[in-house]
C-alpha positions in Angstrom: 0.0 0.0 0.0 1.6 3.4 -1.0 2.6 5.9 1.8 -0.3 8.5 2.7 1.5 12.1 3.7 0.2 12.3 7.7 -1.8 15.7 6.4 -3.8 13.5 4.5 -3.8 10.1 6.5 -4.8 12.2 10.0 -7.3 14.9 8.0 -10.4 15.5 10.6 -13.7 13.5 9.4 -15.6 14.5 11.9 -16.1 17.6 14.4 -14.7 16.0 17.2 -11.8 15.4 15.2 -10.8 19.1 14.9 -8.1 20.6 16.7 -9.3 24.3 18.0 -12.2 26.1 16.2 -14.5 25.5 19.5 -16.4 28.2 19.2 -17.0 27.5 15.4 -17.6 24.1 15.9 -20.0 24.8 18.7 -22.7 27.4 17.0 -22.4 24.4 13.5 -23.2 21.5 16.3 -26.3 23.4 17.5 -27.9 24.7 14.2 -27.6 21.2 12.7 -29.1 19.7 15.9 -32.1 22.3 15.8 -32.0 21.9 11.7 -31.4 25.7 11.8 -29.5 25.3 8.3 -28.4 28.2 6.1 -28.0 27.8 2.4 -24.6 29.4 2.1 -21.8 29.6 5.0 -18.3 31.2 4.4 -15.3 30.0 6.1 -12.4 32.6 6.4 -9.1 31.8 8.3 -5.6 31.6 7.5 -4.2 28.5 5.1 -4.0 25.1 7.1 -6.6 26.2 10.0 -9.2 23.3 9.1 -11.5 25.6 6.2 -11.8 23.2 3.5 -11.8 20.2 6.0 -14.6 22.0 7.7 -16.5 22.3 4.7 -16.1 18.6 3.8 -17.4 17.7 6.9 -20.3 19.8 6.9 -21.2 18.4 3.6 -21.6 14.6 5.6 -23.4 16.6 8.0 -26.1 17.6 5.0 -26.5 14.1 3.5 -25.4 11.0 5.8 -27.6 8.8 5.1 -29.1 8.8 8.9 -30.2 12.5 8.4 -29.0 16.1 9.2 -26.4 15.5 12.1 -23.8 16.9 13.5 -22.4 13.6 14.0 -22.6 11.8 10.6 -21.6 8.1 10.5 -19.0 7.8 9.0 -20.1 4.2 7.1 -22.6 4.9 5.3 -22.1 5.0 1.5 -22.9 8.8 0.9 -20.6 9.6 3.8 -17.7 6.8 2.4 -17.7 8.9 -0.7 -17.1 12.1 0.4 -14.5 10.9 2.6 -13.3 9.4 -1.3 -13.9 12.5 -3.3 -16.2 10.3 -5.1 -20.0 12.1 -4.3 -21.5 13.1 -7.4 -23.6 15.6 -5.7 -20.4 18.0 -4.3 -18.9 20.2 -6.8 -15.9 21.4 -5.3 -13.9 23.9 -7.6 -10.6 25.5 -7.0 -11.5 29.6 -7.5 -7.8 30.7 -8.2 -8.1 28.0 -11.4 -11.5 28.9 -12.7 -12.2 32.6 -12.1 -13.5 33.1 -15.3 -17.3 34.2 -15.6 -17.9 31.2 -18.1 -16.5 28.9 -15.6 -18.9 30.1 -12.9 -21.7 30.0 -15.6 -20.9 26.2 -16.4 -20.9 25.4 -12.3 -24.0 26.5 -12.1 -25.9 25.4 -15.4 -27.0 22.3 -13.8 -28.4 24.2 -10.0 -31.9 23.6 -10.9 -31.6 19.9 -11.1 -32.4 18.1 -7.7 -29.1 16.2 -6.4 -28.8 12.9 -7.8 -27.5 10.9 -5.0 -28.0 12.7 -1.5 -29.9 14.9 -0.1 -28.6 18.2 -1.6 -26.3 19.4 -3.3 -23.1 20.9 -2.3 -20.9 23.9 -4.4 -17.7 24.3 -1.9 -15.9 26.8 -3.5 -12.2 27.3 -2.4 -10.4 30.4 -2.3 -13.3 32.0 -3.6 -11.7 35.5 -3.0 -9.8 34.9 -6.6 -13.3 34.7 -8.5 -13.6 37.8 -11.0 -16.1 40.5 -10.5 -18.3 38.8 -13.3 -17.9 35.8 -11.7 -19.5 37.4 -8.6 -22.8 38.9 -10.2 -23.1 35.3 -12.0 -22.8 33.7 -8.5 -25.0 36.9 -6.6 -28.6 36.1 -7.6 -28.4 32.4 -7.3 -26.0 33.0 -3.8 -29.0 35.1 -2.4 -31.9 32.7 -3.2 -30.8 28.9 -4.4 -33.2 26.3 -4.8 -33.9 24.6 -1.4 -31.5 21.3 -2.6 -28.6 23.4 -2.4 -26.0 24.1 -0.2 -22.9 26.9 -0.9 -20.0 26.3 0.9 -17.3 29.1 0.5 -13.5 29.8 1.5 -10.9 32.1 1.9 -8.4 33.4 3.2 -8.9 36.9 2.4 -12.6 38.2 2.8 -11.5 41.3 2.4 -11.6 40.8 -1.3 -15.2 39.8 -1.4 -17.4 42.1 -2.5 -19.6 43.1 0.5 -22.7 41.8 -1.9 -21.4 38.3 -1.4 -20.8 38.6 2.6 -23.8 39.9 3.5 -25.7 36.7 1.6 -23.5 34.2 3.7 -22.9 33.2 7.9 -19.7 33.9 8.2 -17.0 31.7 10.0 -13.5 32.5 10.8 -11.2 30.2 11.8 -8.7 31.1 14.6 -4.9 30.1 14.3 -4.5 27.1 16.1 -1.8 27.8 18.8 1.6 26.3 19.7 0.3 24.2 22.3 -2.8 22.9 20.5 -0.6 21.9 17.8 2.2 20.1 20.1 -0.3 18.3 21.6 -2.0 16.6 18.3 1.2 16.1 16.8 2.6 14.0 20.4 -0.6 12.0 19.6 0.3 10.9 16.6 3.7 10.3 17.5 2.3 7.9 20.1 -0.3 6.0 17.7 2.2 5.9 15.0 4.9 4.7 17.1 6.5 7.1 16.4 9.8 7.9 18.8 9.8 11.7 19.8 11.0 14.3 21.9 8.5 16.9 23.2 10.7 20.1 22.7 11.4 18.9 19.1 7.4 18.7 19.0 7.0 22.5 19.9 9.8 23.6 17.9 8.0 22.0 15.0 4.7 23.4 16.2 5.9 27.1 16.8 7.4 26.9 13.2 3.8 25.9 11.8 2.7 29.4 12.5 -0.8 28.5 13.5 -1.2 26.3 10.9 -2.2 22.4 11.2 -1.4 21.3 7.9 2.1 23.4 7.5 2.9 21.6 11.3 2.2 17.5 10.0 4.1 18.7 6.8 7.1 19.4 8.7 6.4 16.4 11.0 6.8 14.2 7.8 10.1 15.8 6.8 11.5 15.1 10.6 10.3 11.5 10.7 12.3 11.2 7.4 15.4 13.4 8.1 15.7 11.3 12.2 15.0 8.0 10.0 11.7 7.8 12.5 13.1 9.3 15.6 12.3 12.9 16.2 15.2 14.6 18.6 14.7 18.4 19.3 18.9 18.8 17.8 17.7 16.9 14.3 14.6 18.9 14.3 16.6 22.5 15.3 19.0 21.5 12.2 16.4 21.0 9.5 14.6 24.1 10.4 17.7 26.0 10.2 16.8 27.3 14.1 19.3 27.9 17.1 18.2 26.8 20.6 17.8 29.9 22.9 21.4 28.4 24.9 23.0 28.9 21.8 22.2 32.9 22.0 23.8 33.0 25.6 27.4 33.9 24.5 26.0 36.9 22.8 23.8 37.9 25.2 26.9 37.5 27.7 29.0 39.7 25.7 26.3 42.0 24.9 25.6 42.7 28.6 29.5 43.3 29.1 29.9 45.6 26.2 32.7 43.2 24.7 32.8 43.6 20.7 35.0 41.5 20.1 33.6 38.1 22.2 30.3 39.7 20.2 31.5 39.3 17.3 33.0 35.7 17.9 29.8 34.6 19.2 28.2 36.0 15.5 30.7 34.0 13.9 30.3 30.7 15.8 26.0 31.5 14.9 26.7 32.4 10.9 29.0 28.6 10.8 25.6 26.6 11.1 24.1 28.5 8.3 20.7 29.5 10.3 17.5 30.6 9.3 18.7 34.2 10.3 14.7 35.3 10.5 14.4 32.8 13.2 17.5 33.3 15.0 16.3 37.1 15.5 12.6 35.5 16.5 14.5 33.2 19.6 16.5 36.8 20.4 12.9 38.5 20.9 11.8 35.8 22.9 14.8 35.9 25.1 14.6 39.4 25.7 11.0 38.8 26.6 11.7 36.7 28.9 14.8 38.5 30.6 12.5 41.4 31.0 9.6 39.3 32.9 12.3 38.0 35.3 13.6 41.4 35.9 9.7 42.2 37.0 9.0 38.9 38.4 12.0 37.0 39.3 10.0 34.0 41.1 8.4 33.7 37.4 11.1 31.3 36.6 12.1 27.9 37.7 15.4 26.3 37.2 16.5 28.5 34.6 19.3 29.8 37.3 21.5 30.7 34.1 18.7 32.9 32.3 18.2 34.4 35.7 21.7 35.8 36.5 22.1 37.4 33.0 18.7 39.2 33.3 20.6 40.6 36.3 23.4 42.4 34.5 21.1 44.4 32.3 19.0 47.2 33.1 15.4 47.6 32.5 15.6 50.4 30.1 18.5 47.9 28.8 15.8 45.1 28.0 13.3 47.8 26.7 15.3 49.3 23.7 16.9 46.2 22.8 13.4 44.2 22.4 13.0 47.6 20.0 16.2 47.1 18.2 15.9 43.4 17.5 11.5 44.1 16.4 12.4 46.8 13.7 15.5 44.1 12.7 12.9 41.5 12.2 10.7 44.2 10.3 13.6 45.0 7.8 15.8 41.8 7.4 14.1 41.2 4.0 15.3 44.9 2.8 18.8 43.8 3.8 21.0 42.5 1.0 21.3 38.9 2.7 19.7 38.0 6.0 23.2 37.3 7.3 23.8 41.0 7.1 20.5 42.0 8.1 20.5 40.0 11.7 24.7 41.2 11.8 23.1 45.0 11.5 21.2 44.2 14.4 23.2 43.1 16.1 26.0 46.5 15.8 22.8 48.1 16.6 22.5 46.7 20.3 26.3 47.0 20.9 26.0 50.8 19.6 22.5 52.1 21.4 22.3 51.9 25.4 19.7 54.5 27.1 22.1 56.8 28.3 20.3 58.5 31.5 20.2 55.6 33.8 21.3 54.3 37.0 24.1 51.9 38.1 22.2 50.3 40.2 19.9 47.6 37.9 16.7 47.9 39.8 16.3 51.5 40.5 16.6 53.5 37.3 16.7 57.4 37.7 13.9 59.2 36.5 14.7 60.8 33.2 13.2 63.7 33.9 15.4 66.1 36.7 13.4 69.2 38.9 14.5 72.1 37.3 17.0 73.8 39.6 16.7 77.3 41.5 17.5 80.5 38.8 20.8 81.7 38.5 21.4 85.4 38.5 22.1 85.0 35.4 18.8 83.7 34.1 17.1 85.8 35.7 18.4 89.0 34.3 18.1 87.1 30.8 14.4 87.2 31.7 13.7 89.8 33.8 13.3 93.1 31.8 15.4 96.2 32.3 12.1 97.7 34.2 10.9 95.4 36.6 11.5 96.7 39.8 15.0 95.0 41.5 12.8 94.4 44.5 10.5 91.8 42.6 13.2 89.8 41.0 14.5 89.2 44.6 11.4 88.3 45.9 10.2 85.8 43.4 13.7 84.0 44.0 11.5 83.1 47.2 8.6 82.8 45.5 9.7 80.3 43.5 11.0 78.3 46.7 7.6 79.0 48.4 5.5 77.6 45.4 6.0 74.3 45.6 5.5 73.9 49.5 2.0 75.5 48.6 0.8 71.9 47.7 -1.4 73.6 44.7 -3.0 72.1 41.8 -4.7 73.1 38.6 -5.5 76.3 37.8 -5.0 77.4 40.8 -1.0 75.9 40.7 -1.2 78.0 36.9 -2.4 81.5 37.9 0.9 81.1 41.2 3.3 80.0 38.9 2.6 82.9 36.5 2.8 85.7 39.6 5.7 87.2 41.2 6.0 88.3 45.1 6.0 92.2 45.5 5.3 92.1 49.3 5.1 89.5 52.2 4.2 91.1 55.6 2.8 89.4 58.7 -0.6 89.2 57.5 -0.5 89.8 53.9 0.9 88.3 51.0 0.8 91.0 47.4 1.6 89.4 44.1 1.7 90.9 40.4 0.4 89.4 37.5 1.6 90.2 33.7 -2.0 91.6 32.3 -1.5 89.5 29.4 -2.0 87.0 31.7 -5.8 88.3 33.8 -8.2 85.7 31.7 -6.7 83.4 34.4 -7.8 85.5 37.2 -10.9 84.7 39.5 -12.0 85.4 42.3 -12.1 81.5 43.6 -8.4 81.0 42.3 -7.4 83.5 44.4 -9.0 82.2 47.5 -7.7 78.8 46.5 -3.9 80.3 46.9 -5.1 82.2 50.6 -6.2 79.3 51.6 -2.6 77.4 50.3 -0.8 80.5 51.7 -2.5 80.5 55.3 -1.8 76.6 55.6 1.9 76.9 55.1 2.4 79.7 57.5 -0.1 79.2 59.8 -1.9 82.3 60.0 -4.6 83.7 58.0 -3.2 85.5 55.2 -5.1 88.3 53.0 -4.1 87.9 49.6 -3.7 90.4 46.9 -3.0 90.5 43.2 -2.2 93.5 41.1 -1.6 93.5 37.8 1.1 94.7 35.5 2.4 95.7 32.1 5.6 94.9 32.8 7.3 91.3 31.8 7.8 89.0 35.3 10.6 86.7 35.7 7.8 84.3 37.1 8.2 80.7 38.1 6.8 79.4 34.6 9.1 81.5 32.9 12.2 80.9 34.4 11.3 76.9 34.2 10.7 77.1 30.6 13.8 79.2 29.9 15.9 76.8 32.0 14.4 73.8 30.2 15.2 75.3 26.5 18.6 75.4 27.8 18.8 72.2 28.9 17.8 70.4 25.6 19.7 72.7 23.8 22.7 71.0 26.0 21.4 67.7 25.4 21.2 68.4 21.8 25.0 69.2 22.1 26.1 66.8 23.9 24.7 63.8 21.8 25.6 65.6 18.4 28.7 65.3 19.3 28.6 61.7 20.4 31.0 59.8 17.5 28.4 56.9 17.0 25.2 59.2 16.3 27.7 61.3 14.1 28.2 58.2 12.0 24.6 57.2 11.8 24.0 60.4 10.8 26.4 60.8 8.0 25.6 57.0 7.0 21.7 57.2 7.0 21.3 61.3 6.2 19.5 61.5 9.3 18.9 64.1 11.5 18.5 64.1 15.1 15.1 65.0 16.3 15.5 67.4 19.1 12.2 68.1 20.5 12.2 64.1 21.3 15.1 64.5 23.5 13.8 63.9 27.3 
């Protein structure tokens, strides 16, 4: 008997049979059960999530011989040839091979006829996305009302394509990726009816590199089984997918954390000898800084993985952050690189070359990045004081602006104080001037809201007044936002002159964006 490929030999016949889709499979059990049948469903989903299988299925459910079901036999002879691809009464057509109005025409010459060996009969239409518009308004009058012995059964895997004509006459179905674990699990059952000698982490490696699809993951179970001569080892399985195990990134990650270039570059060299899948390399490097950053949060999230633990330990948070960004935007533009060798190399300058540079030494308690302004020079504030403001103001709102933030104020309130400065403090009253550019901000309740603040601090009931003036005040807000432009003009400074953002500048034309700059 000639070999049957395990997609084949282990496709679903029945519901039950499905791996994932529970919510799918649930809503088709219960219409059949309460013969609540549509005449056209639409299946939508990824390639290898179960949509043509589905649709075969379905089709037993129609016409097994012991009725509508949701569990057909199986033995009967209408459900024997379906399973064969013998019915006469299922016209399955490929869309991307017959998209041609005349083709559609031809499919459905022969609709009126009553099925001539089940109960109805069944159009499943694959990849029906790739039908031309004509073909659509052929298939749109007889989609919306098709004589009662007739079943559509539609797929795709791009509904967006489908003209919103064809949607709206169809229940819609889409089919979920089926995960990593769903995936290892069915394939470790076949292993163990087959006889089939396997490891488990070979298992998940061949189900994460499925992608969510069943179909892609018993395809690349057939090429293990024939490349370990029946035995499936997670090395043999690591080799034919052209994937490093996450150990294997270790060195660089070691080297990495210790700022070493050239034990980085010896551990790109001992990767680039086994000839990789570069893509998936960079995919294990994401993962790993994934996972370093959960233990860095959560340290008891791990168990015996003492070696993972320790490195996490040697980078910083803000470490972990930029270089999960670095290695996504890698992944993003490894096909624009000249060979993927050179892409995932790139990537790999790029986390040696980038660190966040306001941090602490200590790894669990970063400094903020953003420093309290400190107190006004003199010499700020004559650069913002005008050449009339009385000398006695500028001298007061020195304590002003070291009274403020004692005051405990918020809002509006915290706005209309920071924009004043002190003319007067006495025992019992407190007079500040206000720029009249600036009186839309006054009000009456504002002003109480600062008494009130004032009184508190000192103690004492405090009258308040505000005058206002013509004159330009060296206020709190100003004197902040002069000292910040400063500061980021520093900043500025300080990193165009760094030699590795001079290079990436002159490499890339770039220019550094200075309002970004915290």
């Amino acid at each position: 008997m000639p070999y049957q490929v395990l997609a084949r030999k282990w496709r679903p016949q029945r519901f039950e049979d499905m791996v994932g889709q529970e919510v799918i499979l649930r809503m088709l059990t219960n219409a059949l059960t309460q013969q609540r049948l549509h005449h056209a469903y639409l299946f939508t989903g990824t390639r290898g999530v179960g949509k043509t299988t589905l649709a075969r299925i379905l089709a037993k459910c129609f016409n097994c011989e012991t009725g509508v079901t949701a569990t057909p036999c199986g033995t009967c002879p209408t459900c024997q040839a379906i399973e064969g691809g013998q019915f006469m009464d299922l016209y399955e057509v490929d869309a991307a091979s017959r998209t041609k109005v005349e083709d559609t025409r031809e499919l459905l010459d022969n609709i009126l006829y009553p099925p001539t060996q089940g109960r109805y009969k069944i159009y499943l239409i694959d990849e029906v996305h790739m039908l031309s518009n004509h073909s659509f308004n052929a298939l749109l009058k007889t989609l919306e009302e098709p004589p009662a012995h007739v079943k559509f059964l539609l797929a795709t895997t791009d509904p967006k394509r489908l003209p919103i004509t064809i949607l709206s006459r169809c229940l819609q179905f889409h089919l979920r990726r089926i995960t990593p674990e769903q995936i290892a699990k069915h394939l470790q059952h076949i292993c163990s009816t087959e006889n089939i000698s396997s490891e488990q982490p070979a298992l998940e490696k061949l189900a994460k590199a499925a992608d969510g699809s069943l179909r892609d993951a018993l395809s690349l179970l057939d090429q293990a089984i024939a490349y370990g001569q029946g035995c499936i080892t997670q090395e043999e399985v690591q080799t034919l997918l052209g994937c490093v195990a996450q150990e294997d990134l270790l060195p660089l990650l070691q080297a990495l954390a210790q700022q070493k270039g050239n034990e980085l570059f010896q551990a790109l060299a001992d990767l680039s000898e086994r000839a990789p899948d570069f893509q998936s390399v960079l995919e294990e490097l994401i993962t790993l800084f994934h996972r370093l950053a959960i233990m860095q949060m959560v340290p008891t999230s791990t168990s015996g993985d003492d070696s993972l633990l320790a490195l996490s330990q040697q980078f910083t948070p803000e470490d972990i952050q930029i270089y999960y960004q670095i290695a996504l935007l890698g992944r993003r533009d490894l096909p624009l690189a000249p060979s993927p060798q050179q892409g995932f190399e790139m990537t790999v300058l790029r986390l040696l070359a980038f660190k966040p540079s306001a941090v602490s030494t200590e790894k669990t308690s970063p400094k903020p990045t953003v420093k309290p302004a400190p107190h006004p020079t003199p010499e700020i504030v004559n650069k913002v004081a005008t050449h009339s403001s009385p000398a006695p103001a500028i001298v007061a709102n020195t304590d002003w602006r070291d009274l403020l933030p004692k005051l405990e104020l918020t809002g509006m309130a915290y706005a209309l104080a920071a924009n004043c400065t002190l003319v007067k403090l006495t025992e019992h009253n407190v007079e500040l001037a206000l720029s009249a550019h600036h009186e839309p901000m006054l009000n009456q309740k504002l002003k109480e809201r600062i008494a009130e603040a004032l009184s508190r601090h000192l103690d004492k009931t405090i009258q308040l007044d505000i005058s206002l003036t013509a004159e330009e005040l060296p206020t709190p807000a100003k004197l902040q936002q002069h000292e910040q432009k400063e500061q980021l003009a520093a900043a500025a400074k300080t990193i165009m002159q760094d030699p590795k953002v001079k290079q990436l500048v002159e490499m890339y034309d770039a220019a550094v964006e200075v309002s970004l700059i915290n």
